[in-house]
RODO-2510 file (C-alpha; in nm, 4 decimals, decimal comma):
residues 464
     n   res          X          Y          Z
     1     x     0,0000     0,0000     0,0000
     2     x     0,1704     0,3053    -0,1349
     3     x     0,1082     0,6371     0,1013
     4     x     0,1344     0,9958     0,0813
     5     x     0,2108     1,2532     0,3453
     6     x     0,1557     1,6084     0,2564
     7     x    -0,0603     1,8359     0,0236
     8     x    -0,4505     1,8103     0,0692
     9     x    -0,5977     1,4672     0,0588
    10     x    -0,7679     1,3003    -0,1301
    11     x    -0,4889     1,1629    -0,3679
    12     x    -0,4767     0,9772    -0,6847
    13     x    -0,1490     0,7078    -0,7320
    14     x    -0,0362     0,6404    -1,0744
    15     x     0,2747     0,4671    -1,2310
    16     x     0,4811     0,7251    -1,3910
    17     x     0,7646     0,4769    -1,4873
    18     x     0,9629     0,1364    -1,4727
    19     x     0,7034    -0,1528    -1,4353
    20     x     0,5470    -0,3658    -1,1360
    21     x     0,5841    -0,7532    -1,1039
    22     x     0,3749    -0,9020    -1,3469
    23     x    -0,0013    -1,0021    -1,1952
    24     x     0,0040    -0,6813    -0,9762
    25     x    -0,1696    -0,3572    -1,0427
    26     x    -0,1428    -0,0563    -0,8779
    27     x    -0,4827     0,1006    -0,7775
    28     x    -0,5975     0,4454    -0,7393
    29     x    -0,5889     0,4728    -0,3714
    30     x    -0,2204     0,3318    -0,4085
    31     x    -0,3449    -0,0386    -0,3372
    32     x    -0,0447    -0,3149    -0,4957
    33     x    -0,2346    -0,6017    -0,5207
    34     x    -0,2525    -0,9546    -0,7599
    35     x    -0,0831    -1,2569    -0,7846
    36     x     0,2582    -1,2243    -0,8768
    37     x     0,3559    -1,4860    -1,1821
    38     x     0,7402    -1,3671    -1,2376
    39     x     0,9928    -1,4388    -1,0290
    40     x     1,2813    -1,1368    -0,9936
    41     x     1,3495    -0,7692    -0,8514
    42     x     1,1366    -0,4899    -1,0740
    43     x     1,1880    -0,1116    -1,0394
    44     x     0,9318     0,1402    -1,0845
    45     x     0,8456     0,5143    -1,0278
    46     x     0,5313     0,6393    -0,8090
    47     x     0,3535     0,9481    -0,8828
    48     x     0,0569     1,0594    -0,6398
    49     x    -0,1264     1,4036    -0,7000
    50     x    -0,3349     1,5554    -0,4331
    51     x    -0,6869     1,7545    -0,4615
    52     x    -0,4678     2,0874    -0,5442
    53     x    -0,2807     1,9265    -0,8455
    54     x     0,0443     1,9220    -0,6119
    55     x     0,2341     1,6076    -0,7436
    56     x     0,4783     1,3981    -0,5378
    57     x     0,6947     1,1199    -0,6896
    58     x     0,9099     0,8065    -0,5371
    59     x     1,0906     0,5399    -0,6227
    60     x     1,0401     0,1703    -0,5569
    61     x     1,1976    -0,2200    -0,5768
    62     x     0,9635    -0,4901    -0,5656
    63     x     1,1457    -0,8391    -0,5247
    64     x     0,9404    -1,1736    -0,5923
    65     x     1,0857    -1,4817    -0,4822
    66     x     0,9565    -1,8432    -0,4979
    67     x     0,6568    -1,9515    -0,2567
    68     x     0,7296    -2,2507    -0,0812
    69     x     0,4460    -2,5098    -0,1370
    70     x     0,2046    -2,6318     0,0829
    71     x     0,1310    -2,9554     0,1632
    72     x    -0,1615    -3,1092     0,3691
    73     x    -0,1694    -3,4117     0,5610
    74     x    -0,4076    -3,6049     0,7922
    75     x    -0,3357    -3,8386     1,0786
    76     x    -0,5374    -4,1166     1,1571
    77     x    -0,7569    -4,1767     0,8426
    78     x    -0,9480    -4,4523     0,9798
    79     x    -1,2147    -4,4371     1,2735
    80     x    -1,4782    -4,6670     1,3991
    81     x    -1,8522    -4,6042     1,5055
    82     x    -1,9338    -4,4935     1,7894
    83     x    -1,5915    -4,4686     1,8965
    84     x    -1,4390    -4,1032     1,9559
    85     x    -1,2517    -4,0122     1,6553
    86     x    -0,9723    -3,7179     1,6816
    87     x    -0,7749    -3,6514     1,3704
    88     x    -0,5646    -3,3267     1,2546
    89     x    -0,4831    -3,1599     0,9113
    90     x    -0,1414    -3,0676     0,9441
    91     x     0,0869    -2,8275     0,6683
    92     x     0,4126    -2,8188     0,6078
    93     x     0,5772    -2,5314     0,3623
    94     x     0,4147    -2,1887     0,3369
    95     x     0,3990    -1,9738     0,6854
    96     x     0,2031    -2,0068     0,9793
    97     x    -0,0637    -1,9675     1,0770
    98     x    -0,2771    -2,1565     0,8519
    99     x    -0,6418    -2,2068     0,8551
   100     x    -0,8273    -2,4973     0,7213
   101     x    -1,1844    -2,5936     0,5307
   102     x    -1,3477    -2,8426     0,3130
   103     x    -1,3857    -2,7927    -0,0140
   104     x    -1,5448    -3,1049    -0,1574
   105     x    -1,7036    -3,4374    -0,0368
   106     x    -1,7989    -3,5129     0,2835
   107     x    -1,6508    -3,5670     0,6102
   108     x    -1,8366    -3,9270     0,7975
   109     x    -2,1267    -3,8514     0,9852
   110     x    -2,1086    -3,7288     1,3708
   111     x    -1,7697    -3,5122     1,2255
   112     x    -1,6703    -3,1814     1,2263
   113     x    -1,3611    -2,9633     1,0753
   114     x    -1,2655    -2,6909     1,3001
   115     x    -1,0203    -2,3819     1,1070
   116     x    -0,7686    -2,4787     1,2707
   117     x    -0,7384    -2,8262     1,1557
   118     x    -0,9199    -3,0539     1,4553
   119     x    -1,1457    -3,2986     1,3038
   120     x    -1,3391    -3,4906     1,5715
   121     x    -1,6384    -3,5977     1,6700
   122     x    -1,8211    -3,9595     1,7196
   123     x    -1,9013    -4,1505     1,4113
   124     x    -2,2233    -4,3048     1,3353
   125     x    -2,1926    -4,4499     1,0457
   126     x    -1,9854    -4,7132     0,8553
   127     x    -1,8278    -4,5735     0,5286
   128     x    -1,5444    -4,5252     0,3261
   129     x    -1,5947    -4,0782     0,2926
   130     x    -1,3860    -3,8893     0,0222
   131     x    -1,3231    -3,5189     0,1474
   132     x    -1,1259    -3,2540    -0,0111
   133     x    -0,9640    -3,0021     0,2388
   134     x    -0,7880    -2,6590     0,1958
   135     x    -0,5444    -2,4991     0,3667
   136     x    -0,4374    -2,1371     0,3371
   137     x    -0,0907    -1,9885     0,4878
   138     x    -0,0507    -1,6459     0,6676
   139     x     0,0328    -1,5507     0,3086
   140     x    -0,2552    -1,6528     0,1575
   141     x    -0,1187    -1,9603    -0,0292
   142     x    -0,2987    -2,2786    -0,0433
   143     x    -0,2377    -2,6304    -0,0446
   144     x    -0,5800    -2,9144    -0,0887
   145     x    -0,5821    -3,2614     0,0347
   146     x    -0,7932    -3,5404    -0,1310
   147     x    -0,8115    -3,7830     0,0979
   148     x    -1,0960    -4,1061     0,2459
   149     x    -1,1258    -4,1189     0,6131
   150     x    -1,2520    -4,4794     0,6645
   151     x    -1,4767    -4,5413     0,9477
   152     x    -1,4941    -4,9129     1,0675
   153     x    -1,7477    -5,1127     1,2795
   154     x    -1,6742    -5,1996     1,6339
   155     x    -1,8628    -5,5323     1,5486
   156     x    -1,6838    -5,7869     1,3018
   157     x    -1,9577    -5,9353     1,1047
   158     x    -1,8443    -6,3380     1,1158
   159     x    -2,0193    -6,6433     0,8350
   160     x    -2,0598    -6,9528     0,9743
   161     x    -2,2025    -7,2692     0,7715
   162     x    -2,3890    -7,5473     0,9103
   163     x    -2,3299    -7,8210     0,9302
   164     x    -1,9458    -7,6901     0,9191
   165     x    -1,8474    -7,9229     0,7093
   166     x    -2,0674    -8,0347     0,4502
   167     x    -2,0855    -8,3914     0,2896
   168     x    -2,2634    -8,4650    -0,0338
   169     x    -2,3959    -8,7742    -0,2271
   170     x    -2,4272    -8,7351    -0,5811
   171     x    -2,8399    -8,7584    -0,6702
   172     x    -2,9333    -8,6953    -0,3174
   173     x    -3,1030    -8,3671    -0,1628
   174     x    -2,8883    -8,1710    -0,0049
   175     x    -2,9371    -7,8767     0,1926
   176     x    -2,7115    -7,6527     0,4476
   177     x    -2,7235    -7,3146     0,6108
   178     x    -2,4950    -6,9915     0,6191
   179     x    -2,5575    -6,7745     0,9403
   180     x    -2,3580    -6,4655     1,0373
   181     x    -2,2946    -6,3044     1,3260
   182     x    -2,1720    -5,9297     1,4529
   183     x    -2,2237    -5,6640     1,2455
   184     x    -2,5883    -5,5009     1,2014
   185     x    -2,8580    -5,7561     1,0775
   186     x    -2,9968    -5,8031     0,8031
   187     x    -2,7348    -5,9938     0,6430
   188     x    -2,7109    -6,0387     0,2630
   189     x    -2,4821    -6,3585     0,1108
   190     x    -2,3096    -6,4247    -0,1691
   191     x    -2,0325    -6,6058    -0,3166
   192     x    -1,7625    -6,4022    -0,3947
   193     x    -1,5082    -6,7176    -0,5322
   194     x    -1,4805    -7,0634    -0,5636
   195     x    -1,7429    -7,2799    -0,6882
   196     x    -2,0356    -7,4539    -0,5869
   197     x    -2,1265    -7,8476    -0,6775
   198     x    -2,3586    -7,8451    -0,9545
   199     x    -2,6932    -7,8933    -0,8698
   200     x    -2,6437    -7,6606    -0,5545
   201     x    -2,7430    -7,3015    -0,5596
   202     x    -2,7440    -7,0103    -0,3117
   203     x    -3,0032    -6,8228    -0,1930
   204     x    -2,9259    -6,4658    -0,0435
   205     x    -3,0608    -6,5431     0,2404
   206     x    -2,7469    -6,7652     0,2750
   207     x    -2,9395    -7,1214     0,2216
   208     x    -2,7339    -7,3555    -0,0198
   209     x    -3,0013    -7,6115    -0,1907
   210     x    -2,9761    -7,8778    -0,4569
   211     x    -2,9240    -8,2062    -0,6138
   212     x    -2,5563    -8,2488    -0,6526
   213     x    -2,4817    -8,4230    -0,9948
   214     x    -2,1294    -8,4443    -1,0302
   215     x    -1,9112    -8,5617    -0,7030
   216     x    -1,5535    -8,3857    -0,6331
   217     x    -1,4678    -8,1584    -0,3514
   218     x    -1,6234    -7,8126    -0,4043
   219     x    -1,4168    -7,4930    -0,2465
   220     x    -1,6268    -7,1676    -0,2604
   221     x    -1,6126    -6,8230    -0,0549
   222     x    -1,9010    -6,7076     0,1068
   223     x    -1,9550    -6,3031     0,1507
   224     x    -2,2325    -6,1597     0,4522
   225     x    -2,2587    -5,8040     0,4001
   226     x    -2,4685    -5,6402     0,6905
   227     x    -2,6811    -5,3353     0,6218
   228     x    -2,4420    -5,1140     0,6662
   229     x    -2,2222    -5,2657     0,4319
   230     x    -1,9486    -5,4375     0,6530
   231     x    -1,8717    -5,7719     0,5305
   232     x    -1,7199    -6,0609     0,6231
   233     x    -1,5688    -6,4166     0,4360
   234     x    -1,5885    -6,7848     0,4882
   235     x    -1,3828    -7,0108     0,2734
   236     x    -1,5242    -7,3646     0,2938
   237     x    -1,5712    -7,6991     0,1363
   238     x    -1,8304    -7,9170     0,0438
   239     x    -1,7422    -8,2960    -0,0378
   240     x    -1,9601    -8,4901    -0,2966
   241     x    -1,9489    -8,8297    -0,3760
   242     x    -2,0883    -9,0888    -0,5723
   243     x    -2,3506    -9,2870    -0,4501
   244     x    -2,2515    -9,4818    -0,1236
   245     x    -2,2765    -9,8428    -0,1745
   246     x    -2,3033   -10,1325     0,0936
   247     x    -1,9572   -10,3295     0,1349
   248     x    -1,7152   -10,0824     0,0256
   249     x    -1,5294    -9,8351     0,2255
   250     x    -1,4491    -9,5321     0,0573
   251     x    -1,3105    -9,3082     0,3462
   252     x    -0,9810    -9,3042     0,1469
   253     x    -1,0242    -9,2671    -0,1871
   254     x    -1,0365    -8,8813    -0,2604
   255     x    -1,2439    -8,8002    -0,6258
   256     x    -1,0349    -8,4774    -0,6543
   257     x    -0,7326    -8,4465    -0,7499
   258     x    -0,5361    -8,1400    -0,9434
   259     x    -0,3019    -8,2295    -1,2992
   260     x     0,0850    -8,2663    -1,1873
   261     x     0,0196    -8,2795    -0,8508
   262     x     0,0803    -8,6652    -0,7040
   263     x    -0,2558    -8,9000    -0,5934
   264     x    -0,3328    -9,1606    -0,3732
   265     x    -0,6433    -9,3290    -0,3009
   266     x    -0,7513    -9,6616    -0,1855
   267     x    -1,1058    -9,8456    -0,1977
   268     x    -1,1436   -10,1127     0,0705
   269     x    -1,3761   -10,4384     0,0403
   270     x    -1,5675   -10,4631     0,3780
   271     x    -1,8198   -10,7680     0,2270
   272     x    -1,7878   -11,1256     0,2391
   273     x    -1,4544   -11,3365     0,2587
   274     x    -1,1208   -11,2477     0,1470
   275     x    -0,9286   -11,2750    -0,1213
   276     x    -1,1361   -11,0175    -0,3578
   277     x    -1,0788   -11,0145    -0,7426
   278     x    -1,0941   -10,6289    -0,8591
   279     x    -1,1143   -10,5522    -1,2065
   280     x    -1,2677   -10,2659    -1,4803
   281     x    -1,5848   -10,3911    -1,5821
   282     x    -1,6821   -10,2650    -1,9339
   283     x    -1,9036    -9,9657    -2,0009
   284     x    -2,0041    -9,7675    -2,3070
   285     x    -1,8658    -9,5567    -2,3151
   286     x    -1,5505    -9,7177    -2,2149
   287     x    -1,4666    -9,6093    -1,8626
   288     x    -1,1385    -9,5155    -1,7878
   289     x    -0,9031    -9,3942    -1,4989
   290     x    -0,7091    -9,0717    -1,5181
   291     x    -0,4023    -9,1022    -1,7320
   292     x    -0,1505    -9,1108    -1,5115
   293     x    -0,2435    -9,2865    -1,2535
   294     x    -0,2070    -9,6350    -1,1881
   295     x    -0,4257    -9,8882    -0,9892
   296     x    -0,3210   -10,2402    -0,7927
   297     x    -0,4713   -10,4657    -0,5458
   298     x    -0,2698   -10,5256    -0,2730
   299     x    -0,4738   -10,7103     0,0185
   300     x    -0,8026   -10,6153     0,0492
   301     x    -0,7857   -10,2715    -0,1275
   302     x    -0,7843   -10,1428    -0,4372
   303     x    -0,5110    -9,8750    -0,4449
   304     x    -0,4776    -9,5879    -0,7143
   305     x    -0,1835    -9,3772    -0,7337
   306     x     0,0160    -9,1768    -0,9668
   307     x     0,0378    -8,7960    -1,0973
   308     x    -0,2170    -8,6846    -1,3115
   309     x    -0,1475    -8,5714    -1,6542
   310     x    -0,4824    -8,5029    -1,7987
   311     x    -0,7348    -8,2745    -1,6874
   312     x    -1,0974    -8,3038    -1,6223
   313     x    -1,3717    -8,5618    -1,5408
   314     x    -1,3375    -8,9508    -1,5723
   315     x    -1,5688    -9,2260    -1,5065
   316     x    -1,5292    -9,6124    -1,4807
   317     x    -1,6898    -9,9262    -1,2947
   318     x    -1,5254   -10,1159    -1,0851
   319     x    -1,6334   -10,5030    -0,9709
   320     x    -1,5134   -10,6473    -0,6677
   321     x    -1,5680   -11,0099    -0,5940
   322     x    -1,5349   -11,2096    -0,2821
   323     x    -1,4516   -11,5571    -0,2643
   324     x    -1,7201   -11,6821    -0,0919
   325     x    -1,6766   -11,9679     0,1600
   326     x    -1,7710   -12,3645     0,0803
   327     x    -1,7611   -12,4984     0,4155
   328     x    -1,8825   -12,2292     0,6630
   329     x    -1,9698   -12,4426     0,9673
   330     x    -1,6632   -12,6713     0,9466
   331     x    -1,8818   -13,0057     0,8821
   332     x    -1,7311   -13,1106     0,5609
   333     x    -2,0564   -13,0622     0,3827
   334     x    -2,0937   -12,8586     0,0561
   335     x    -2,4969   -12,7617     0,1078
   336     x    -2,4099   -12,5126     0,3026
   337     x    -2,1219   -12,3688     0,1224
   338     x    -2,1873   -11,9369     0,1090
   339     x    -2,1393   -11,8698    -0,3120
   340     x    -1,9007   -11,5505    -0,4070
   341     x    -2,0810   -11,2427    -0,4078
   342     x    -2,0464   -10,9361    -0,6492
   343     x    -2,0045   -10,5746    -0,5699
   344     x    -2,0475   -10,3067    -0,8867
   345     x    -1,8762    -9,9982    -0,7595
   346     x    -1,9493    -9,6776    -1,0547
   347     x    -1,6417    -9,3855    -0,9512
   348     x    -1,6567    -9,0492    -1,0912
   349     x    -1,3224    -8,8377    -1,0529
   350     x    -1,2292    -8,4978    -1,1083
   351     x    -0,8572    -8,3819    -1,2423
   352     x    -0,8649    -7,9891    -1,2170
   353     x    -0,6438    -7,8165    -1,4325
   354     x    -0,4331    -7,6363    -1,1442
   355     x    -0,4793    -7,2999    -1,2989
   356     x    -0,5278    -7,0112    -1,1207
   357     x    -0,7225    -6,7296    -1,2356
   358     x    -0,7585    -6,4703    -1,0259
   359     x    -0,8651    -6,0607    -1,0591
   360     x    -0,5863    -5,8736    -0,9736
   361     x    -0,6929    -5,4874    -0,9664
   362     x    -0,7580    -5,4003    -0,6313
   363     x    -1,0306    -5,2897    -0,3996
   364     x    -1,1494    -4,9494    -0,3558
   365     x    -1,1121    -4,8717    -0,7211
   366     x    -1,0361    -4,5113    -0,8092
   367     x    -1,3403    -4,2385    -0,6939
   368     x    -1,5828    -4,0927    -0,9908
   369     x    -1,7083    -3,7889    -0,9956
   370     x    -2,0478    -3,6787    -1,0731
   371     x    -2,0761    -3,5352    -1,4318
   372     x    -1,7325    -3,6111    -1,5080
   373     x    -1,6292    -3,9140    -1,7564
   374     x    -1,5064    -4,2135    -1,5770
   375     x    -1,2609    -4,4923    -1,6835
   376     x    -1,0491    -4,7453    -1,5340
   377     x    -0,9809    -5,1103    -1,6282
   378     x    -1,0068    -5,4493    -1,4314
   379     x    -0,7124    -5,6741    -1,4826
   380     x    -0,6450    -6,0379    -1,4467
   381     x    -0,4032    -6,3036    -1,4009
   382     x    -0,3835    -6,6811    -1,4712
   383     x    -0,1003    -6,9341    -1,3502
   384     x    -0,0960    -7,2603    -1,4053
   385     x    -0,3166    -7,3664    -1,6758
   386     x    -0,5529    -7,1513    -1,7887
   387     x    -0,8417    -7,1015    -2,1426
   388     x    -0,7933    -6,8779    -2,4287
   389     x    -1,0739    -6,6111    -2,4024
   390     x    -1,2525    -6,4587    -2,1124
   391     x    -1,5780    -6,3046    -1,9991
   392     x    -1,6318    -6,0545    -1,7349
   393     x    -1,9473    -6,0027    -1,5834
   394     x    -2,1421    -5,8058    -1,2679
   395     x    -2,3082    -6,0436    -1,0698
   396     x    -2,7046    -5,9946    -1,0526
   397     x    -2,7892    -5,9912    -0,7071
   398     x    -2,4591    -5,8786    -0,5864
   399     x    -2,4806    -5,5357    -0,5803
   400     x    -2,4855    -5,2526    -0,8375
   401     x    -2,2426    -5,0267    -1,0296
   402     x    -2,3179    -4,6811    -1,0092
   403     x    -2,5732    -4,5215    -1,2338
   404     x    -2,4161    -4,4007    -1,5870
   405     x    -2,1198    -4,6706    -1,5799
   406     x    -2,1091    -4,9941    -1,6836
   407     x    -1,8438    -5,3062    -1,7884
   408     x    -1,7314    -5,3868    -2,0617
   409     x    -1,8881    -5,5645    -2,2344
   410     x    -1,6109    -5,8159    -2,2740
   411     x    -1,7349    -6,1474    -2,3479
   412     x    -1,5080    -6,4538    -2,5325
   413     x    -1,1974    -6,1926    -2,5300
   414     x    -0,8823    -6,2850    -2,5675
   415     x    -0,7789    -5,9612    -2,3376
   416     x    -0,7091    -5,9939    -1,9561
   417     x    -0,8177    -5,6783    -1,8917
   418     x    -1,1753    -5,5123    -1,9060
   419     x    -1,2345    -5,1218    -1,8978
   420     x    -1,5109    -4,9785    -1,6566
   421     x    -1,6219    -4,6562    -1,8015
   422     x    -1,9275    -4,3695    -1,8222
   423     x    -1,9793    -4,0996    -1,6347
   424     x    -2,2251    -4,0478    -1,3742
   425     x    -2,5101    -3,8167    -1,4417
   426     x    -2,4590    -3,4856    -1,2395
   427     x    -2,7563    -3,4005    -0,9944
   428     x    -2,7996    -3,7662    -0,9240
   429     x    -2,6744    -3,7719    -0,5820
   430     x    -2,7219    -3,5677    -0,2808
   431     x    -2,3600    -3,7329    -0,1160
   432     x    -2,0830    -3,9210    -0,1757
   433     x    -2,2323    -4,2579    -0,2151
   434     x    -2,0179    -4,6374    -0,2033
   435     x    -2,1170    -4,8167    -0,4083
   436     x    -2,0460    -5,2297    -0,3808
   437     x    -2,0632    -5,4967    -0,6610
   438     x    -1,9320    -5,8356    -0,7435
   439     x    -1,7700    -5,8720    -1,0404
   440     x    -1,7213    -6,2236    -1,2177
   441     x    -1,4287    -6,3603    -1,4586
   442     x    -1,4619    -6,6937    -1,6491
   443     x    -1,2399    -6,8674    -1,9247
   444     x    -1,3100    -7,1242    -2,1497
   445     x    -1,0846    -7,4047    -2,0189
   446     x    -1,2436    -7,7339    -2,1386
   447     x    -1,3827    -7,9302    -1,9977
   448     x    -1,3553    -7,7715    -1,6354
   449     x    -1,3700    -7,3458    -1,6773
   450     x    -1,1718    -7,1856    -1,4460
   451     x    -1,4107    -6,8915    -1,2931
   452     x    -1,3238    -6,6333    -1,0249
   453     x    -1,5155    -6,3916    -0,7914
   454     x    -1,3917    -6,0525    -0,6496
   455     x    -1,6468    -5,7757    -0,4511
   456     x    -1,5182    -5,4230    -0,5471
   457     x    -1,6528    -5,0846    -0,3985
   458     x    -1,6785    -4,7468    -0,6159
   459     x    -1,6821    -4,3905    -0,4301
   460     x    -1,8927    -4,1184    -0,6288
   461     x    -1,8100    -3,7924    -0,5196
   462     x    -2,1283    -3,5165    -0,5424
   463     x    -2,0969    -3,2116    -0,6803
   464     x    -2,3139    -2,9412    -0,4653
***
């Protein structure tokens, strides 16, 4: 602020020579304001007249130098409901003393930002909040955070399934029950990986029904989701096999087993009298037992082992005969004599491939914002063995992108990678909103395609 002393006010300020910074102006009233956009020292010349047409001059250096930046930061990030939550935006660069407001987004509910930093407060509610905060130096520099305070719940929601673990018979009813626990009820279930037996579906409200047709063991992961959107994971197994049959004891004879990875199973005879004759009985088709693998009858047992080199499913008969006993009372007489009986024992076995698919971008994707395009991509792995094309899906019933972006579509592509991409109408929301979806990948490995499961969760930032 340039002054005068002297003469008869009021005065009028004007630049008689030499130039100011660039971005300043000098005003009337001898006001030097702007933002400067040169750095270096610039010389100029003052003249200021009075009400009498008396004229003063003066000389002046203005020197701009760089501003140091400033940079925001905020310690904790994460909170949990109804827990007391203290947190403070802190600056570095620029000159104290700063002040501090939010800009964008939304702080969680039950918090407030106080100027000079302070956020605290109790949460209420569960969430994942994008903010955008601004600080401002003594100067009148500024520096903006973008940043998601987190806010947990206090009670771990926990799946259970009963009976814990599950056994299946292949053409039998079969029925079994996921529960959860912490959390806020309702709970909503899906299966986020893994796969269920054929035959077997599951409900949301976590009931797994069905008519298993195929036997193997069946891994799958179960997702609860509460209503406030916490979630929690059970990873279990359900066994099938084939149709239990009277005089055989099949306790050790898995029907699973993965290609290059060694196999042993055994099949005891529990009927009759020993010695028993196994052999392949012929079927049409021909059955046959996983290449690789080889089968012998030592004792009592028929044993199976090897290391599988061919994927997928293979079925084959096997008949077990006793030798039945001609004199069972010791009397030397042959009426009596017990004949040889017959067992038919049908196997089914499953060789997985041993290649893993899985969906490797990770979980929160990138925030939208409303009325501003949207793209990011989904990408995917394989090891092991693994098809040729893919096809990416959202899961009905698992939740729902937000409105204005969608997937794809990639379906039979040869690409491990699918975009996500729109833009979210503006004026749709009122607040940032999460939203949660399951997202499913699938190849076309023959005969057994590999499929995978991930949940993913989308911030959408409102624009007031």
């Amino acid at each position: 602020m340039l002054q005068a002393i002297g003469g008869v006010p009021p005065y009028v300020f004007s630049l008689l020579s030499g130039s100011l910074p660039p971005g300043l102006g000098l005003s009337a009233n001898g006001a030097i304001s702007g933002t400067p956009t040169q750095i270096g020292s610039f010389s100029f010349v003052a003249q200021v007249r009075d009400s009498q047409d008396l004229l003063g001059f003066a000389a002046f250096t203005i020197v701009i130098g760089n501003q140091t930046p400033l940079t925001l930061a905020l310690a904790p990030a994460t909170g949990a409901v109804g827990v007391p939550y203290s947190g403070l935006v802190s600056a570095t660069g620029g000159t104290s003393p700063y002040f501090f407001q939010r800009v964008a987004g939304a702080l969680p509910d039950g918090l407030a930002l106080n100027v000079n930093g302070t956020i605290s407060g109790v949460p209420t509610k569960v969430g994942a909040f994008a903010v955008s905060i601004q600080g401002t130096d003594g100067n009148g520099a500024t520096g903006t955070l973008n940043t998601t305070i987190t806010i947990n719940s206090t009670s771990p929601v926990t799946v259970n399934l009963n009976p814990s673990a599950p056994a299946a018979i292949v053409g039998q009813f079969f029925s079994a029950v996921l529960t959860a626990t912490g959390g806020t009820p309702p709970y909503t279930f899906v299966r986020t990986a893994g796969s269920l037996p054929p035959g077997v579906t599951l409900d949301t409200n976590g009931t797994l029904l069905g008519v298993p047709t195929v036997p193997g063991a069946f891994v799958a992961t179960f997702q609860a989701t509460d209503q406030l959107g916490i979630v929690g994971k059970l990873t279990s197994t359900i066994n099938v096999s084939s149709t239990a049959v009277a005089g055989i004891d099949a306790t050790g004879f898995p029907l699973t087993g993965a290609l290059g990875v060694p196999y042993s199973g055994v099949l005891k005879a529990t009927f009759g009298t020993a010695p028993y004759t196994w052999t392949l009985v012929a079927t049409s088709p021909p059955g046959v037992v996983p290449p690789g693998l080889t089968a012998s009858t030592p004792g009592n047992s028929w044993l199976l082992l090897g290391t599988p080199l061919t994927s997928g499913l293979f079925s084959f008969t096997l008949q077990v005969v006793d030798s039945g006993d001609p004199d069972p009372d010791g009397d030397s007489l042959t009426n009596d004599a017990v004949p040889a009986q017959t067992v038919i024992y049908p196997v089914t076995m499953t060789i997985n491939s041993g290649g893993t698919l899985q969906i490797a971008t990770a979980s929160p994707l990138p925030n939208a914002t409303e009325g501003t395009a949207y793209t990011t991509n989904l990408t995917a792995a394989c090891s092991g063995v693994c098809g040729t094309t893919f096809t990416w899906s959202v899961v009905s019933g698992g939740g729902d992108l937000p409105p204005g972006i969608v997937l794809g579509p990639c379906v039979n592509t040869s690409s491990l990678s699918c975009p996500l991409t729109g833009t979210v109408p503006a004026g749709t929301l009122t607040a940032n909103k999460i939203y949660t979806f399951v997202v499913k990948l699938t190849d076309n490995l023959a005969p057994n395609p590999n499929e995978v499961f991930k949940t993913f969760q989308l911030t959408v930032i409102n624009v007031p």
